[in-house]
C-alpha positions in Angstrom: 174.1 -242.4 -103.1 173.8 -238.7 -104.1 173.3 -239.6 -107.6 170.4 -242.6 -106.9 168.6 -239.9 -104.7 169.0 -237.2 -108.0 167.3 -239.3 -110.0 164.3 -240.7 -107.8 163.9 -237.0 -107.0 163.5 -236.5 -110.9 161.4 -239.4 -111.3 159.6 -238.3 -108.9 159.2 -234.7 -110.0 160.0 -234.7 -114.0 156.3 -233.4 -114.7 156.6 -230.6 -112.6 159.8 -230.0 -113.7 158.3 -230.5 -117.6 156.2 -227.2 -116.4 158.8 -225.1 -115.6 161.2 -226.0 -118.3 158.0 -225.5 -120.9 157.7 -222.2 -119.5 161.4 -221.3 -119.6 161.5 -222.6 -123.5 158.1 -220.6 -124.1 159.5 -217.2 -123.2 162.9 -218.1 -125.0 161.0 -218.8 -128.2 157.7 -217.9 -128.4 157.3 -217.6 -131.7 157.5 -221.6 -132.0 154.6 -222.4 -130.7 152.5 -219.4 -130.7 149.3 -219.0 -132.9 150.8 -219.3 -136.5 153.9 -220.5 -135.7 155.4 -223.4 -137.0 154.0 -225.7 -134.9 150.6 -224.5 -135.8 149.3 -225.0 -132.3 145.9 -224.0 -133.3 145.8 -227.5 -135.4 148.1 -229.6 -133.0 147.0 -228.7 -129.8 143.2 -229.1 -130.8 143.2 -232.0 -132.6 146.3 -234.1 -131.9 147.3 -233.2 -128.2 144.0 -233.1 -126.7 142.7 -236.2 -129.1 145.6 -237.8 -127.5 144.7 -237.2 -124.1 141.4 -238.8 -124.7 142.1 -241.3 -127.0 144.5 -242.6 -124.0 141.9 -242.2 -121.3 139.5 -244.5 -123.5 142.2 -247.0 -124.1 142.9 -247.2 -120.2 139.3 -247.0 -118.9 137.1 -250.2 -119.1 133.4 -249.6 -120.7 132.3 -251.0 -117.2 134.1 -248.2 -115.3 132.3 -245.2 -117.7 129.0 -246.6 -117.8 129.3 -247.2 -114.0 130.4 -243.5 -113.9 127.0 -241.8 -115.4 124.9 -243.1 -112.8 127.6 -241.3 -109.9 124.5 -238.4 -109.5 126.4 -237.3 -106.5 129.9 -236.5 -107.5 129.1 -234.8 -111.1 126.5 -232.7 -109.0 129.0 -231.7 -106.7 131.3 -230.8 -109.1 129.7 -228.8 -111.6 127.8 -227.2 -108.7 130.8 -225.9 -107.5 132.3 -225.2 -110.9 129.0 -223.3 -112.3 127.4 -221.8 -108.7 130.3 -221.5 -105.8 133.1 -220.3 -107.6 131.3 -217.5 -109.5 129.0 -216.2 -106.3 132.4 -216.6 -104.3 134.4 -214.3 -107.2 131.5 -211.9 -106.9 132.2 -211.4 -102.8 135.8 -211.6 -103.5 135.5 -208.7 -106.1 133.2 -206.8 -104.0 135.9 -206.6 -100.8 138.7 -206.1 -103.2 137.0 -203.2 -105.0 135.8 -201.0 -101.7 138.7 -202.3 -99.8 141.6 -201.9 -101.6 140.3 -200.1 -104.9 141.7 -202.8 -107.5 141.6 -202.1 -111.2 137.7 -202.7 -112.4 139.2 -204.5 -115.3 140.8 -206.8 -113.8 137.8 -207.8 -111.7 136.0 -207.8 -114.8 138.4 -210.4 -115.7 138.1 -212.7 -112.7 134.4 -212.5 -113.2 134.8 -213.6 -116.7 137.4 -216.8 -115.5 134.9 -217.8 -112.7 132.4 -218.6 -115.5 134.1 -221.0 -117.5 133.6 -224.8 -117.7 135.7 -227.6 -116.4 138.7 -228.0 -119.0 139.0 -231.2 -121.3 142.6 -231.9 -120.8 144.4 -230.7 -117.8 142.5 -232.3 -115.1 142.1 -235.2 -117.0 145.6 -235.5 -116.9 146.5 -234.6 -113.1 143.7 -237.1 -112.1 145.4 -239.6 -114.2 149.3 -239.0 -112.4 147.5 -239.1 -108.8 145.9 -242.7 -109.5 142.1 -240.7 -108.9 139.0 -241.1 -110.2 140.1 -240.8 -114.1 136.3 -241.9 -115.4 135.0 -239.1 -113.0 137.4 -236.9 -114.9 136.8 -237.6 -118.3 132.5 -237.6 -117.7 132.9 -234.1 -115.9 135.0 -232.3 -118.5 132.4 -233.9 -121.1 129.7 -232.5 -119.6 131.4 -229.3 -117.9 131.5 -228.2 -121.7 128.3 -228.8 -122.8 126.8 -226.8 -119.7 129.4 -223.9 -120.1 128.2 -223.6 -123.7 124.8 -222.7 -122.3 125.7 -222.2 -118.4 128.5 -219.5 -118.9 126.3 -217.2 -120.9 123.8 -216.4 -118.8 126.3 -216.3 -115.3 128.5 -213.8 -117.4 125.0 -211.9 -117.9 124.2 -211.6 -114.2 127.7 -210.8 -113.1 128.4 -208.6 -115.6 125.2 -207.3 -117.6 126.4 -208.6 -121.2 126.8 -211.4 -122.3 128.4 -213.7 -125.8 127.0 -215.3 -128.1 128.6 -218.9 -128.8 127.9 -220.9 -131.9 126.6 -223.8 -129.8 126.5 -226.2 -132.9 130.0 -225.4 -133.4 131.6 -226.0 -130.2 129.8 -229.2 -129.9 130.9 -230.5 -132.9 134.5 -229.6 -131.9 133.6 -230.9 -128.8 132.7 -234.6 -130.4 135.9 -234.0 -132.8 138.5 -233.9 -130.2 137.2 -235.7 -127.1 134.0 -238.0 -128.0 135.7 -239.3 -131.0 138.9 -240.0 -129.8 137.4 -242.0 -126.5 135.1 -243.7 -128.4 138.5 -245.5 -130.4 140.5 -246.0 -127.5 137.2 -247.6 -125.8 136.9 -249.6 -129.3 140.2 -250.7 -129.4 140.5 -251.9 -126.0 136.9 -253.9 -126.3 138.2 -255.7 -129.0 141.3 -256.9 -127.2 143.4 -255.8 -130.4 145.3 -253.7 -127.7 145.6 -256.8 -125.6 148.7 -258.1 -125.2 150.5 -254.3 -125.6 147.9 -251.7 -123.9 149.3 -252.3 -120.1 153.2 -252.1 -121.2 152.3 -248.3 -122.5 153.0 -245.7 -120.4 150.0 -243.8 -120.8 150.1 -241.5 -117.9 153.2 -240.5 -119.1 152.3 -240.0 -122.9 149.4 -238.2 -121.1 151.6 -235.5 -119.5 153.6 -234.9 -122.1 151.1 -234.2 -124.5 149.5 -232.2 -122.0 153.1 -230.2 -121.5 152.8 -229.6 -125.2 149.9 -228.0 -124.4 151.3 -225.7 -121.6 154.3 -225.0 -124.0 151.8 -223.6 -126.7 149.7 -221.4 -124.3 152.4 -219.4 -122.8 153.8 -218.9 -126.0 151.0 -217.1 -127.0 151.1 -215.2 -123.4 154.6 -214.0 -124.0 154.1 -213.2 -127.9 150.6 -211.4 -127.1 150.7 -207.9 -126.0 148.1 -205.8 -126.8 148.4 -202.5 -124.8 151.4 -202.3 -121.9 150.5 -202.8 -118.6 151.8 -201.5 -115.1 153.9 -203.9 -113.0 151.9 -203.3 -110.3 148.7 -204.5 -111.9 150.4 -207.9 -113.0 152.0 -208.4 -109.8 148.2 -208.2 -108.4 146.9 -210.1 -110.7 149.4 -213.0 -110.2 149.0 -213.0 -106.5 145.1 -212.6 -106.4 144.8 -215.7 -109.3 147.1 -218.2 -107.0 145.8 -217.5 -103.9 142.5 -217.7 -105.2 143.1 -220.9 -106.6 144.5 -222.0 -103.8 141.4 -221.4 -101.8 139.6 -222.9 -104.3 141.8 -226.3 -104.4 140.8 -226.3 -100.6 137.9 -225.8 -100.3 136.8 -228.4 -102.9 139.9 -230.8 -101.3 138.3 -230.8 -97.6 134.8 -230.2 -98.4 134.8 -233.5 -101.0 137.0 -235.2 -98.3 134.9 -234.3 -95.2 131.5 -236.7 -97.3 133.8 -239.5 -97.2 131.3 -241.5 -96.9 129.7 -240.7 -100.2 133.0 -240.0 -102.3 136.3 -242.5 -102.4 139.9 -241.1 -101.8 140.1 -241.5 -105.6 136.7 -239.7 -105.9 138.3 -236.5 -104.4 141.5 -236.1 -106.3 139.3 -236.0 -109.6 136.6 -233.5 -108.0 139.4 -231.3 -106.5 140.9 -230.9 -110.2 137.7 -230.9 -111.9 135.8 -228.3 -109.7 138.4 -225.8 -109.6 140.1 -225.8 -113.2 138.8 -224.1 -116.0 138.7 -223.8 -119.9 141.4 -221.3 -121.8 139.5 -223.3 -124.6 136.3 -221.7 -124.2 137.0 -218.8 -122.4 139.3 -216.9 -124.6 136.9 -216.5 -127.5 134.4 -215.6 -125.0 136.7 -212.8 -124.2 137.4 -211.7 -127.6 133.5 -211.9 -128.2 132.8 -209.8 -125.1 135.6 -207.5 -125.2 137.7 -207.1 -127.9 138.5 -203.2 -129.2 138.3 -202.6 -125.6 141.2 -200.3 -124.6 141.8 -202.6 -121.5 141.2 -205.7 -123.0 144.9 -207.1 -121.8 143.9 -206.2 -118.0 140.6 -207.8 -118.7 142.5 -211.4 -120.1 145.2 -211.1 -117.5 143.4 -212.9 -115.2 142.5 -215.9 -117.4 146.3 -215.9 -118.8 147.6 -216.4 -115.6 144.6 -218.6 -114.3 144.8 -220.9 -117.0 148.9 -222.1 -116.6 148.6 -221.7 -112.7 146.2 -223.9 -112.4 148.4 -226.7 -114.0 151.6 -225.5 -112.1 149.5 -225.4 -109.2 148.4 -229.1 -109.8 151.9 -230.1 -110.6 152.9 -229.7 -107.6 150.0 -231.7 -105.7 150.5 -234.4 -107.4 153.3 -235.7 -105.2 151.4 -235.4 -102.0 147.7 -236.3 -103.1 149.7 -239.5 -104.4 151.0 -240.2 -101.0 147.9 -239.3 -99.6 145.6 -241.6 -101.3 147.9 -244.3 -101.4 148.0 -243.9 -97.5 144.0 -243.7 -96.8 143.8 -246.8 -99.1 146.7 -248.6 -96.8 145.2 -247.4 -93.7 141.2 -249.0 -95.5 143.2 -252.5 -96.0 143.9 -252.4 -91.9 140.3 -251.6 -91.0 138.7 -255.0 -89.8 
């Protein structure tokens, strides 16, 4: 009996579980998976593990289901308006209280600032969306074009919040951007049309190929967070730091949760799971060379990428541990839908 209930439990909760123990192996041996390292994250991550992630998301998603997507004005507005305009003007208040309240370092609001203007990522909410059952078309369309707006979007916010701003090689990043996630979709879409994937495509489990690629991924970046350590830092200002990212992100994950949930009659159950990952998650892929651009030779530059360290792997820890209960939820609100009359 015991042992039955042990291993639902761990059915139930291996990706979380994934997190943690990715963590645990990251600080044992960081230099495995850190920048340089043998498993040359820079290469795999980029264009295998996130390829992947895409590449699966076009094999599982009908053409019907993204071209119905584009035309879903409502939910991409909402969720790149809350990516791009709340979270940044709500960062601002937040960093105003915290700095004539409670005098936190100035760097490490400089820090949430920068986080607050970053795009949608183009794997991790992908991914969560995926393990709920949500909206995964909603997901993949929004971290498409989450990117292409941060490359112009997060320039200009990052000038009004904190008078300077980085220059991004726009032609670059798009191609990178068509490399690792148009490219990849476009085969697994190809493949599917043709029905060479036919007879095989359902047996796969592609979530879970998914979330393992995408706890490659987590594997890699904390790596580089244990391995990276450019001036030492005060306890006290990482304690802060940790506690101000999660319970910001949990306000976030709120917010966007009951806010999407409260227009149900404009967005499905499925609708909301992919706008509550989408809305509040955000780019390490972007955002770091932004930070290096903006900041680097800065004495404080570690306070200043603290927050986006920490942001980054909480937010998938964070979503780990919803999946669970936004599975039982929308699995409920669609039993309770087939009682309605």
């Amino acid at each position: 009996m015991e042992k039955s209930r042990f291993k639902l439990l761990l059915r139930k909760y291996w990706f979380l579980l994934g997190i943690l123990g990715a963590i645990f192996l990251a600080e044992l041996v960081p230099s495995l998976g850190a920048t340089g390292g043998p498993l040359k994250p820079e290469w795999t991550v980029k264009y295998v593990a996130v390829s992947l992630i895409f590449f699966l998301s076009g094999m599982s998603l009908s053409f019907s289901e993204m071209k119905a997507t584009t035309s879903r004005i409502k939910v991409h507005f909402y969720i790149q308006a809350f990516t791009f305009l709340f979270i940044p003007l709500l960062i601002m208040t937040i960093n105003v209280f915290l700095r004539n309240v409670f005098a936190i370092n100035e760097w490490i609001l400089k820090g949430l600032a920068t986080v607050s203007c970053m795009p949608p990522p183009v794997s991790s909410a992908v991914i969560l969306t995926r393990a709920v059952g949500g909206n995964e078309a909603v997901a993949v369309f929004n971290s498409v074009i989450g990117s292409l707006i941060g490359l112009f979007f997060t320039p200009l916010v990052l000038l009004l919040m904190l008078g300077k701003t980085a220059v991004v090689s726009t032609l670059s990043s798009i191609y990178i951007l068509c490399q690792t996630v148009l490219l990849p979709l476009l085969v697994g879409q190809t493949l599917r049309s043709t029905g060479l994937l036919k007879y095989g495509v359902h047996q796969l489990p592609l979530s879970s190929i998914g979330q393992m690629a995408l706890l490659f991924i987590i594997f890699t970046t904390f790596c580089d967070a244990f391995r990276t350590h450019d001036i030492p830092m005060n306890a006290a200002d990482i304690l802060i730091t940790v506690f101000l990212v999660v319970l910001i992100q949990m306000i976030f994950l709120y917010i966007s949760f009951e806010l999407s949930n409260y227009f149900s009659n404009t967005f499905a159950p499925s609708d909301v799971v992919a706008i509550t990952f989408c809305s509040t998650h955000k780019s390490l892929t972007l955002g770091i060379p932004i930070l290096r651009i903006l900041f680097s030779g800065y004495a404080h530059f570690s306070q200043i990428t603290l927050p986006f360290l920490i942001y980054h792997p909480t937010q998938i820890i964070l979503g780990g541990l919803l999946v669970p209960y936004l599975k039982r939820w929308i699995n409920s609100t669609r039993s309770r839908s087939k009682l309605l009359p």
